[in-house]
C-alpha positions as CSV (number, residue, x, y, z in Angstrom):
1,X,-3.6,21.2,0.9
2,X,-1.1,18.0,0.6
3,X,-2.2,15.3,-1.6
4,X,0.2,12.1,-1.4
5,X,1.4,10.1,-4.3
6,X,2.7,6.3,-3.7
7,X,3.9,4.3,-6.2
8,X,7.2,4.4,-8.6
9,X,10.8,6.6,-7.4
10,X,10.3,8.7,-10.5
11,X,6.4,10.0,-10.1
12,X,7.8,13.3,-8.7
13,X,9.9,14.2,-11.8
14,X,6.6,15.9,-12.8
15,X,6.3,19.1,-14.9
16,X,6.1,22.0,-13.1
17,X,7.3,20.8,-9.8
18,X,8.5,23.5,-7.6
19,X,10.4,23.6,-4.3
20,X,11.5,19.7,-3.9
21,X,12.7,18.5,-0.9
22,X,13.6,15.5,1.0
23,X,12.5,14.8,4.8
24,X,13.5,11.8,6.5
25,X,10.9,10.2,8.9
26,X,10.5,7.9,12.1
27,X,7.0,6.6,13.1
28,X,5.7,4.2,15.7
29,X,5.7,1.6,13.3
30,X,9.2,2.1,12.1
31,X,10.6,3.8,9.3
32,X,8.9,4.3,6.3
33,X,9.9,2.7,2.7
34,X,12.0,6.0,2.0
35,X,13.0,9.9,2.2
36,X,8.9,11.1,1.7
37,X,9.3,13.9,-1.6
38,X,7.7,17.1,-1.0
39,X,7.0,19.4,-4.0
40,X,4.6,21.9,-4.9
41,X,2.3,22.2,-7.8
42,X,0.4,24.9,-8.4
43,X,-1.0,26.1,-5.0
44,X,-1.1,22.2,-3.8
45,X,2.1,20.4,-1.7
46,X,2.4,16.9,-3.2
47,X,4.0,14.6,-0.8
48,X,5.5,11.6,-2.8
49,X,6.4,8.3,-1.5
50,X,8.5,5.2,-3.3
51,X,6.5,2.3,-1.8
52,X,9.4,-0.4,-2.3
53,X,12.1,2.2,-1.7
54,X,13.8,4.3,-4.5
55,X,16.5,1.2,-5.5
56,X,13.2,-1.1,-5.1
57,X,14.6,-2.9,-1.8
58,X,11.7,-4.1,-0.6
59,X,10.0,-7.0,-2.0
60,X,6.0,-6.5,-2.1
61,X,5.7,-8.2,1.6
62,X,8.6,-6.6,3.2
63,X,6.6,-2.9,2.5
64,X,6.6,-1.0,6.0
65,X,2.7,-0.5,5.0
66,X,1.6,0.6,8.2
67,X,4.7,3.2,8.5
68,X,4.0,4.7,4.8
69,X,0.8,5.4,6.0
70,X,1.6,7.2,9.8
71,X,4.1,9.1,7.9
72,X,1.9,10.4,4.9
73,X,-1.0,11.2,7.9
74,X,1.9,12.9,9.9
75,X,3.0,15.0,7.3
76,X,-0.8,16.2,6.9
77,X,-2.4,14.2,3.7
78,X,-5.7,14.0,3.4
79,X,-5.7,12.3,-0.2
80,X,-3.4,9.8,-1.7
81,X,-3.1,8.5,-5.6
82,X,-1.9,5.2,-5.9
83,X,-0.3,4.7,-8.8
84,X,0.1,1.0,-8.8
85,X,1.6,-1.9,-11.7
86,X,-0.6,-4.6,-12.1
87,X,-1.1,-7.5,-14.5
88,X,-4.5,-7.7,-16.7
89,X,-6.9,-11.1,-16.4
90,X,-9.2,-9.5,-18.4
91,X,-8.9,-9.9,-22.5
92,X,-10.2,-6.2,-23.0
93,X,-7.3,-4.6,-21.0
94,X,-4.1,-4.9,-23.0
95,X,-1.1,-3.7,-21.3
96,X,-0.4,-0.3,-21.5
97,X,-4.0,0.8,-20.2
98,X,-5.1,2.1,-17.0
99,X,-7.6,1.1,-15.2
100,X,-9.8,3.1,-12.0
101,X,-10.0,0.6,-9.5
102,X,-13.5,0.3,-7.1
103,X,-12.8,-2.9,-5.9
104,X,-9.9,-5.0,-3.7
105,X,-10.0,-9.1,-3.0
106,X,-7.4,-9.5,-0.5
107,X,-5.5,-12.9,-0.7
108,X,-2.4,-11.5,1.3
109,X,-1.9,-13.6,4.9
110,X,1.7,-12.0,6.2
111,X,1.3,-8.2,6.4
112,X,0.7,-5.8,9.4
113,X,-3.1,-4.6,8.3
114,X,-4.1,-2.3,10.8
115,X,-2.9,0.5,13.6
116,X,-5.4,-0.6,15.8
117,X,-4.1,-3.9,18.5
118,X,-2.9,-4.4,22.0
119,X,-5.5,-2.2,23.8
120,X,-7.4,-0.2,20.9
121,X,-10.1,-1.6,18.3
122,X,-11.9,-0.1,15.9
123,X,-13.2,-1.1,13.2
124,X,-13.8,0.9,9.9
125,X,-16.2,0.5,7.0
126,X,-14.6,-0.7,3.7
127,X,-17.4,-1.5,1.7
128,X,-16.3,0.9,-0.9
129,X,-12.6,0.3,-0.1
130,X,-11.5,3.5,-2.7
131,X,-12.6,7.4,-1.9
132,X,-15.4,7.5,-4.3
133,X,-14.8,11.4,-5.3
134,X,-10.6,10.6,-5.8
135,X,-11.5,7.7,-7.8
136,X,-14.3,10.4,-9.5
137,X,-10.9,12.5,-10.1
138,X,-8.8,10.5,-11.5
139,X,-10.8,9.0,-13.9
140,X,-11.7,12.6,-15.4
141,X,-8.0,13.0,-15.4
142,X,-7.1,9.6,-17.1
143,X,-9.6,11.0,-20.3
144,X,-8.5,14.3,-20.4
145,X,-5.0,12.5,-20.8
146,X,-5.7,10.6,-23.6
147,X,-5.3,7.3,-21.8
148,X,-7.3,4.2,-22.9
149,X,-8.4,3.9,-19.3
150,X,-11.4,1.8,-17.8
151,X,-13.9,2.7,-15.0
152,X,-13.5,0.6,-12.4
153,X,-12.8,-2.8,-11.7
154,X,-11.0,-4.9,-9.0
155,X,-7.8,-5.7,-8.2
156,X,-6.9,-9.1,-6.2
157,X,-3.6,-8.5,-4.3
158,X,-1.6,-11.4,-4.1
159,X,0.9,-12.1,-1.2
160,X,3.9,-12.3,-3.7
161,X,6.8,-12.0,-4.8
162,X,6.4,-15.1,-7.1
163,X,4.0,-14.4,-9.6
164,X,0.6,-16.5,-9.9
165,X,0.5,-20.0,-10.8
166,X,-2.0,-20.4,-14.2
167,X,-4.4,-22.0,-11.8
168,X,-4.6,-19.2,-9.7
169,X,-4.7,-16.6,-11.7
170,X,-7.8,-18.6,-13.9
171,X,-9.4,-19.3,-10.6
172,X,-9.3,-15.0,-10.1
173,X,-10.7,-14.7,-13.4
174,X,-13.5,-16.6,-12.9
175,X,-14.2,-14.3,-9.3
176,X,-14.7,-11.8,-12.2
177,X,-11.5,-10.3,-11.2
178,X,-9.7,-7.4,-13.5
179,X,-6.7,-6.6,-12.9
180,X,-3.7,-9.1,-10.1
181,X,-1.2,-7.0,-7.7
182,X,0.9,-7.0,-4.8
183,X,0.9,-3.5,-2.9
184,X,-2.1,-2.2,-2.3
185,X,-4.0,-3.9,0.6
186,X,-3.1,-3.6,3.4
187,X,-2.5,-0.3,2.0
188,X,-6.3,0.7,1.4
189,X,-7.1,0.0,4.8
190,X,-4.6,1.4,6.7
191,X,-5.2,5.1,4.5
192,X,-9.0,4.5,5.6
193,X,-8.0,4.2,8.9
194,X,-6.0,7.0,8.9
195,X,-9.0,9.0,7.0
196,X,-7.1,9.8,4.1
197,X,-8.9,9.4,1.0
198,X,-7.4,6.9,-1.2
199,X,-7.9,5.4,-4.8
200,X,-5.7,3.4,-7.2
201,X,-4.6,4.4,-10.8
202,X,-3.4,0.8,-12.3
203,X,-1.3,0.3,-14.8
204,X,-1.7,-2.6,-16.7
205,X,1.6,-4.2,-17.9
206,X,1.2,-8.0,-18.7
207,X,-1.4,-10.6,-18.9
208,X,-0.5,-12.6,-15.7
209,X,0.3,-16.3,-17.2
210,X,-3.5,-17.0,-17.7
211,X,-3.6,-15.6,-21.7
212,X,-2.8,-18.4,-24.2
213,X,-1.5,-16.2,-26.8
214,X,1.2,-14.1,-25.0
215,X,4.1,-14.7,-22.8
216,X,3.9,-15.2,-19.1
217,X,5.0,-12.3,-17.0
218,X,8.4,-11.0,-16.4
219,X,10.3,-8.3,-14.8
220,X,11.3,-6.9,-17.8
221,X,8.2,-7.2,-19.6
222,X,6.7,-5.2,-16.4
223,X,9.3,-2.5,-16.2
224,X,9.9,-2.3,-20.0
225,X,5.6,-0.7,-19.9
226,X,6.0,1.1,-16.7
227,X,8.8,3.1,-18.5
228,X,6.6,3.6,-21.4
229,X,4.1,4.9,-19.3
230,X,5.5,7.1,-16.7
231,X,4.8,10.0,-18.3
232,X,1.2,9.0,-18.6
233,X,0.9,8.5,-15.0
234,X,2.4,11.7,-14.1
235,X,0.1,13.7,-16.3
236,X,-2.7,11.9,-14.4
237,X,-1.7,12.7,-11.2
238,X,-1.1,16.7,-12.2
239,X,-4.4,16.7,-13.7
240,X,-6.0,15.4,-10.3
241,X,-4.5,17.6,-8.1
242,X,-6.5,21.3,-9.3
243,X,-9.7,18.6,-8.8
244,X,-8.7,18.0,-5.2
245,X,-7.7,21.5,-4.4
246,X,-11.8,22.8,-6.1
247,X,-13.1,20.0,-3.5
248,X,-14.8,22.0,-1.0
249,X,-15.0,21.1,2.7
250,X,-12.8,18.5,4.4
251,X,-11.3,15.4,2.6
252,X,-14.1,12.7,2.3
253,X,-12.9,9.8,4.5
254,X,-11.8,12.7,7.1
255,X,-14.2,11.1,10.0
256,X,-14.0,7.3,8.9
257,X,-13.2,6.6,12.4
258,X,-16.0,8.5,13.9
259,X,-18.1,5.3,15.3
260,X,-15.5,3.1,14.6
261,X,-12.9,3.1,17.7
262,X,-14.8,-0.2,20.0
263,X,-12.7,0.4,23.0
264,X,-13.1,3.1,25.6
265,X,-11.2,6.2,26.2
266,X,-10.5,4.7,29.5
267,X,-9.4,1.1,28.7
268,X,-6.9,3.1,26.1
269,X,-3.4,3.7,27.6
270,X,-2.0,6.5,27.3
271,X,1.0,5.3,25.6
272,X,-0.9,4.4,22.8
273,X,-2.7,7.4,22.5
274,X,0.1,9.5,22.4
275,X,1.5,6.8,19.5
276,X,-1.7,6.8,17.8
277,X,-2.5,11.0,18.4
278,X,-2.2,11.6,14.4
279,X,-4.9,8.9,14.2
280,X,-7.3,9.6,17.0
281,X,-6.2,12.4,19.1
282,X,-9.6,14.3,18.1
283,X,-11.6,11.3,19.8
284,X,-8.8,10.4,22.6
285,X,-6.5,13.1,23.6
286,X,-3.9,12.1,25.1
């Protein structure tokens, strides 16, 4: 079983982390944000990711989204944890807390959202945009961790890398928004595509600039929580991963692309099947 974890450079400095290595990566995409991180844990491979590189050189936009996600499907993931800093528009979650996401609003317009152009279209269901039993997981985790956590809510992902104007970030609070980020769409979408199961563990670290009574957002004030909380978040993914591995069966998004592919096997090159084999070489061999 390999269960992926994006987010932070320092999520694999778990406890009890065995057998870490490094392996560099190509995909038809390009390469991906970093060296992917495999360890094992227990009788489970975790295959961890930095999403904006492990020196943080990619702003939110710049993100090879589409070649994190080849790579983590290439390696053999079926699940990812997101672990994910966002900023709070809701009063009742103070930075510091962690919230379960169920929801996305995607305000993004510049990023590369889908494996599936020039020849091939398919289009999958993202209704529930998060892996209901994951999300399941990691909120039994985030209790059994002690953190003041809340189930569910969603997450608008901004474009970036400026942070919201007050007007925007009122306007998202009156959608009923929870939480504001910057990573993960197209990210979602391009893990159900790839039928990994995915769900989001956010960390709350500010209040945006919409809160009258506190400071508007910096990079300090973000990475000054985010320290405080590592540890948190890595006890949240260990306690996920003996969940996953008692899930019986395959992973739950495994055939999101069953009656989604539009185009025929014979209108499909085969240069992009062979590109795309990880993705739909059970439907279009190439």
């Amino acid at each position: 079983m390999r269960i992926g974890v994006i987010g932070g450079s320092g999520l694999y400095r778990m406890d009890g982390l065995e057998e870490v290595r490094e392996e560099r990566v190509s995909t038809p995409f390009g390469d991906p944000s970093d060296a992917l991180i495999h360890g094992r844990l227990g009788d489970a491979e975790l295959v961890f990711l930095p999403r904006h590189g492990r020196d943080h050189t990619f702003n939110p936009t710049e993100v090879n989204y589409r070649a994190n996600i080849f790579a983590m499907k290439t390696a053999g993931v079926e699940w990812i944890i997101s672990v994910s800093a966002v900023g709070s528009l809701r009063e009742n979650i103070a930075p510091g807390e962690v919230v379960i996401i169920d929801q996305f609003i995607d305000r993004t317009r510049l990023r590369k959202n889908t494996f599936f152009e020039n020849g091939i279209v398919a289009h999958v269901a993202f209704g529930d945009p998060v892996c209901p039993t994951l999300r399941r997981f990691l909120l039994a985790s985030a209790k059994e961790a002690g953190a003041v956590h809340h189930d569910g809510g969603t997450y608008v992902c901004m474009e970036g890398p400026a942070f919201s104007t007050r007007a925007e970030s009122n306007l998202y609070r009156s959608w009923g928004a929870s939480v504001i980020g910057m990573t993960n769409l197209p990210e979602a979408k391009l893990a159900r595509e790839a039928e990994i199961s995915y769900a989001t563990l956010a960390m709350a670290t500010d209040y945006d600039c919409w809160h009258p009574h506190h400071d508007d957002v910096t990079v300090d004030t973000v990475v000054a929580v985010l320290h405080a909380n590592a540890a948190l978040a890595r006890r949240i993914v260990a306690a996920t991963v003996p969940k996953i591995l008692a899930h019986e069966g395959p992973g739950p998004q495994s055939s999101a692309l069953a009656t989604s592919i539009l185009t025929p096997a014979s209108a499909v090159s085969t240069e992009t099947r062979r590109a795309l084999a990880p993705l739909i070489g059970k439907y279009m061999p190439a």
